[in-house]
C-alpha positions in Angstrom: -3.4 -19.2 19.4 -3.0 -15.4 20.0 -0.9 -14.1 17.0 1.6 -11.3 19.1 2.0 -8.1 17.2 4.7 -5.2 17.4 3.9 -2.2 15.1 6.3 0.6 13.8 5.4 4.0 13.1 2.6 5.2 15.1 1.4 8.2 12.6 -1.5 8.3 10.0 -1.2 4.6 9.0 0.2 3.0 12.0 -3.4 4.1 13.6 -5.6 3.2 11.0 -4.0 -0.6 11.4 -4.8 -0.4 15.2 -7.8 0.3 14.8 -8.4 -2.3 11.9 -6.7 -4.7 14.2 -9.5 -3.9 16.9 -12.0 -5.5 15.2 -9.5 -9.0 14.6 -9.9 -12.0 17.0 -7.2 -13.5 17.9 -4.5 -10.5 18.0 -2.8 -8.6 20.5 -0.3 -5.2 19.8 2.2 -5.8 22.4 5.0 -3.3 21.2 4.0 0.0 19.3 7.4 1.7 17.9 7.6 5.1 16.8 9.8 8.4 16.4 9.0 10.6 19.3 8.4 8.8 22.6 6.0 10.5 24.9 3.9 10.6 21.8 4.1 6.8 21.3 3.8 6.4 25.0 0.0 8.4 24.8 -0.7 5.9 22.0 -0.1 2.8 23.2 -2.2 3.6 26.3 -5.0 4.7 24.7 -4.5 0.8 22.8 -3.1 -1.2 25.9 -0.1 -1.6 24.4 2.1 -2.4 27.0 5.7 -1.8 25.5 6.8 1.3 24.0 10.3 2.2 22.4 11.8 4.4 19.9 13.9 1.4 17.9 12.4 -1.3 15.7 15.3 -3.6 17.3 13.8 -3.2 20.7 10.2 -4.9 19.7 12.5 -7.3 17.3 13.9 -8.8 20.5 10.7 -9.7 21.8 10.9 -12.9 21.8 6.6 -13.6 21.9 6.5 -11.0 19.3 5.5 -13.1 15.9 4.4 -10.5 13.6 5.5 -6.9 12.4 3.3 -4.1 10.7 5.7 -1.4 9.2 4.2 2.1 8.9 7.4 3.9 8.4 8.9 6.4 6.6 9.0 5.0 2.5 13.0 5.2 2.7 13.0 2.8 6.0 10.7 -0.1 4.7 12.8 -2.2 2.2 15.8 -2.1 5.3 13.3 -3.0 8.1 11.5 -5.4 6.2 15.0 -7.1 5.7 16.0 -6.9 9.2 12.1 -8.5 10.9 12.8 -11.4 8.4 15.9 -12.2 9.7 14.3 -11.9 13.2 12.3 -14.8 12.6 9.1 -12.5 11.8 6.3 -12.2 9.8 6.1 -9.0 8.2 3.7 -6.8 6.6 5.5 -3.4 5.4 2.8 -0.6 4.0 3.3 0.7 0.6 5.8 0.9 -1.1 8.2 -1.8 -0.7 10.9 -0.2 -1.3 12.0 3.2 -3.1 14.5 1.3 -5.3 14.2 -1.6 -8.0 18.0 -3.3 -6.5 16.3 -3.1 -2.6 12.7 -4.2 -3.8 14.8 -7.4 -5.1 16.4 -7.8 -1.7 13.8 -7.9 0.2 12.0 -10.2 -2.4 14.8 -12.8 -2.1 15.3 -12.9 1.4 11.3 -13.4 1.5 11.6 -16.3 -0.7 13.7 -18.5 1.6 12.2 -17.0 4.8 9.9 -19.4 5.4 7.7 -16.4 6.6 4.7 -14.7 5.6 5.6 -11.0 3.8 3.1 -8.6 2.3 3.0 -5.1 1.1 0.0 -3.2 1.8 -1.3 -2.9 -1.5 -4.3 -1.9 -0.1 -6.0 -0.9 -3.2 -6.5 -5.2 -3.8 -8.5 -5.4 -0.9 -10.6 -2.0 -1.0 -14.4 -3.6 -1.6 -15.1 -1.5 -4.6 -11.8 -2.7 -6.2 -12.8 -6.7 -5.3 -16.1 -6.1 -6.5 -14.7 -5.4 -10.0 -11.8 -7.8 -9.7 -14.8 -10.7 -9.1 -16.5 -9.7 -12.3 -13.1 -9.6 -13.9 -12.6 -12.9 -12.5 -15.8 -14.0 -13.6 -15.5 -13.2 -17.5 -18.2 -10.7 -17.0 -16.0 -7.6 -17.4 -13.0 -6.9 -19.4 -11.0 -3.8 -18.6 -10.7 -1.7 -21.5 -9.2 1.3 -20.1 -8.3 3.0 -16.7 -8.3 6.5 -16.0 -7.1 7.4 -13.0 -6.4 10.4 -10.8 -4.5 10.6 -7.7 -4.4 14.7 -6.2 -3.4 15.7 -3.0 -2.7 19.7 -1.8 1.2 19.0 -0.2 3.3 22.3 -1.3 4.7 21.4 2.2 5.7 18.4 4.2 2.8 16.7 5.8 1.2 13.8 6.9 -2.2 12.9 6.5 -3.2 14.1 9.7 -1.7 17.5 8.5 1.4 17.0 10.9 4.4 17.6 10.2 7.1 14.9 8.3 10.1 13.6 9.1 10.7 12.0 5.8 9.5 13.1 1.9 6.7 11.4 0.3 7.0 10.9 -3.4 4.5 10.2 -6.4 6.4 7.5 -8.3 7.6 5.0 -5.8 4.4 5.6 -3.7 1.1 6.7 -4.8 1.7 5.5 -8.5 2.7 2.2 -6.6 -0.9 2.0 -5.9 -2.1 2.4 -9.4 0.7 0.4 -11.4 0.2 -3.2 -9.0 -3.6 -2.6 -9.3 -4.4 -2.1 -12.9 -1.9 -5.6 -13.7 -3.9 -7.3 -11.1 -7.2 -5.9 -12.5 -6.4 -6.5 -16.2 -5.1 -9.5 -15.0 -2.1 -9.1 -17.5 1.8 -8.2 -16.7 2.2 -4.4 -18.2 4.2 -4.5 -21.2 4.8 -0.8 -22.0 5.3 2.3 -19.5 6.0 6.0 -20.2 5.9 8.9 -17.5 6.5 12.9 -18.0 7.1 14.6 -14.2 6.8 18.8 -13.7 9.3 20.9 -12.3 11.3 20.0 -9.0 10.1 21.7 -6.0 13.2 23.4 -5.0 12.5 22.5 -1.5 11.3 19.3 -1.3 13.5 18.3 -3.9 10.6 15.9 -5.5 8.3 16.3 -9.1 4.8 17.9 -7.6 2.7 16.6 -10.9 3.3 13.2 -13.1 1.6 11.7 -15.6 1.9 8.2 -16.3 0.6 5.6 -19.3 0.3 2.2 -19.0 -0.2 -1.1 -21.6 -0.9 -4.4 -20.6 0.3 -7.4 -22.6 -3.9 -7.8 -23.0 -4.2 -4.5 -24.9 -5.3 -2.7 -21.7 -4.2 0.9 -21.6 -4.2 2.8 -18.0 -3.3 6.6 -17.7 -2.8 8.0 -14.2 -2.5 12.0 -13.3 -0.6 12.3 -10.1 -0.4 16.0 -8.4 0.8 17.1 -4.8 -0.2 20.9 -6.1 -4.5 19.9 -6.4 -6.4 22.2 -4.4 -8.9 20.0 -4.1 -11.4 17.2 -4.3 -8.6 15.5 -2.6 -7.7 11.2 -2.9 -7.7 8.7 -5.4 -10.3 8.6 -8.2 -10.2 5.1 -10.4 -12.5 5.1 -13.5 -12.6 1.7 -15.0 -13.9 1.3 -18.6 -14.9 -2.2 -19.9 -16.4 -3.9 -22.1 -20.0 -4.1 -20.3 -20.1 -1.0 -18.1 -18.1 1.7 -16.4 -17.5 1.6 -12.9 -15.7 4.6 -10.9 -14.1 3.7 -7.1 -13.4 5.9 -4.7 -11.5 4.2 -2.5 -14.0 1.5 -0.4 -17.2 3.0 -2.6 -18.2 2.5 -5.6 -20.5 4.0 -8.5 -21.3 3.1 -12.3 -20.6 5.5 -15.1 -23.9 7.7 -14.1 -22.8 8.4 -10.9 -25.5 5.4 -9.3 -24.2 3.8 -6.6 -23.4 0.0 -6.2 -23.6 -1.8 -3.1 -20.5 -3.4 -2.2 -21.5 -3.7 1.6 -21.4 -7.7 0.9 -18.5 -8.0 -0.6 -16.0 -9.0 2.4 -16.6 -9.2 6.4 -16.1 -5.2 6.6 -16.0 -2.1 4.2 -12.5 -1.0 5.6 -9.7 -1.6 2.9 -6.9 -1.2 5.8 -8.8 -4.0 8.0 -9.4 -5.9 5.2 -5.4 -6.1 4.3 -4.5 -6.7 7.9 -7.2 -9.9 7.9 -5.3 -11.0 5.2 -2.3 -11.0 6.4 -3.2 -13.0 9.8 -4.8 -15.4 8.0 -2.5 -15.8 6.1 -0.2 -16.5 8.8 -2.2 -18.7 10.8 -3.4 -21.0 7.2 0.5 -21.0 6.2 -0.1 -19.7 2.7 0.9 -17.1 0.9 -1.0 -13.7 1.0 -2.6 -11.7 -1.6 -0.3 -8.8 -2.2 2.6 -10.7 -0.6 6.2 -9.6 -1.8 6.7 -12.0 -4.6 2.9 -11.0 -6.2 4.1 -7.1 -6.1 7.7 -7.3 -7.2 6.4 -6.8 -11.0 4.7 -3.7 -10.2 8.3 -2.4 -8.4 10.2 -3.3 -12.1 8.2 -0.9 -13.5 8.8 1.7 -11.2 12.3 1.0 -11.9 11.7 1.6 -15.5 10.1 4.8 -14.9 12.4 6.9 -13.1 15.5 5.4 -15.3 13.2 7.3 -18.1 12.6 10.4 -16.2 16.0 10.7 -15.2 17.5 9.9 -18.7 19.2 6.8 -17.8 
């Protein structure tokens, strides 16, 4: 059975999952929705995707349409996951679920009861350098002692990864720590028990914190500390150092290296060394096995909690 596929948000994101789904038997992107029309329009035809529109409710509609990627804006996802679960869809929303513990709940809920398949693309669970330490963890042959971790981009201004401009305003917390917070629980393999963060100044534009630093404990004895900065001229991207108990390993995003720099081959570790692929796999296999996927809803709500408990402590709530 073809699995029939509409996609939202045809930027940075919503192209690296059509190009992931590419390489996927068994798929096929019949509606691609996105902000500006003649751009979505150049899109699609470059994917054969044969319906275009500018609203999410258009491709919801569709009654052969049985699974929805969301690449959206951060403040759209919890709202649109909400509404292609009550269309009868599978969903999978990119990260982060939501920007708010109270939506991150709804959409959990509704999820529960759905009878559908929903996922968050944690995509950091799927990354092969990441599963190649989470199998050792797995294993008993490596206990996570500590993780250091540094997430820098250069964004004084508004822009996607493509260096376009946004419609929308990214934000450390509720996104790229996302990444971080779900991943070292699922690593350490232990619910986090303690959380503190300290943010910078307000950009008096953007109206977000450009720097964050963030510590973690894990009901294990685990400690994690992540650096967040939009003002980092550079190396740019997400930098995980894990230190165990029999070695150090550091992952840059699908690579991987031990503590003196020597690189690890992780080329065997799943069917392709694309994290984004990986996820989307997941997800369709998930759909057509009837299970529940890794990084589905329920398995991320924890790291969302946190969150929560972060920003009521930088905001002195």
């Amino acid at each position: 059975m073809t699995i029939k596929v509409a996609l939202a948000g045809a930027g940075a994101f919503g192209i690296k999952h059509l190009d992931g789904i590419r390489n996927i038997d068994g798929l096929e992107v019949v509606s691609l929705v996105s902000r500006e029309l003649d751009a979505t329009r150049e899109i699609a035809a470059k994917y054969g995707i044969p319906h275009v529109t500018t609203e999410l409710e258009d491709s919801l509609a569709i009654r052969e349409v049985d699974a929805v990627i969301l690449c959206t804006p951060t403040q759209l996802h919890a709202s649109q996951t909400i509404a292609a679960l009550k269309a009868g869809k599978h969903v999978q929303v990119e990260i982060p679920l939501a920007d708010s513990w109270r939506e991150a709940q709804a959409v959990a809920e509704l999820a529960a009861g759905s009878g559908k398949v929903a996922m968050c693309g944690h995509t950091r669970r799927f990354n092969p350098s990441h599963q190649w330490v989470h199998r050792r963890r797995v294993a008993g042959e490596f206990n996570i002692q500590q993780m250091d971790v540094q997430t820098y981009f250069f964004r004084r201004t508004n822009m996607n990864a493509l260096g376009q401009p946004r419609s929308w305003t990214d934000h450390l917390l509720w996104h790229h720590a996302a990444h971080t917070v779900d991943l070292f629980a699922y690593q350490a393999r232990s619910a986090i028990v303690k959380a503190n963060a300290i943010q910078g100044p307000i950009h008096p534009v953007l109206g977000i914190a450009m720097d964050m630093s963030i510590q973690l404990k894990a009901a294990n004895g685990a400690i994690c500390t992540l650096s967040l900065s939009f003002n980092n001229d550079g190396p740019l991207g997400t930098f995980f150092r894990y230190i165990g108990d029999t070695g150090t390993y550091i992952a840059r995003y699908d690579d991987l290296f031990n503590g003196r720099e020597e690189q690890i081959d992780v080329s065997k570790v799943d069917v392709s060394m694309n994290g984004i692929e990986l996820q989307d796999r997941e997800f369709f296999a998930a759909i057509r096995e009837g299970r529940e996927p890794n990084s589905s809803v329920a398995q991320v709500l924890p790291c969302y909690q946190v969150l929560h408990g972060l920003e009521q402590q930088l905001n002195g709530d």
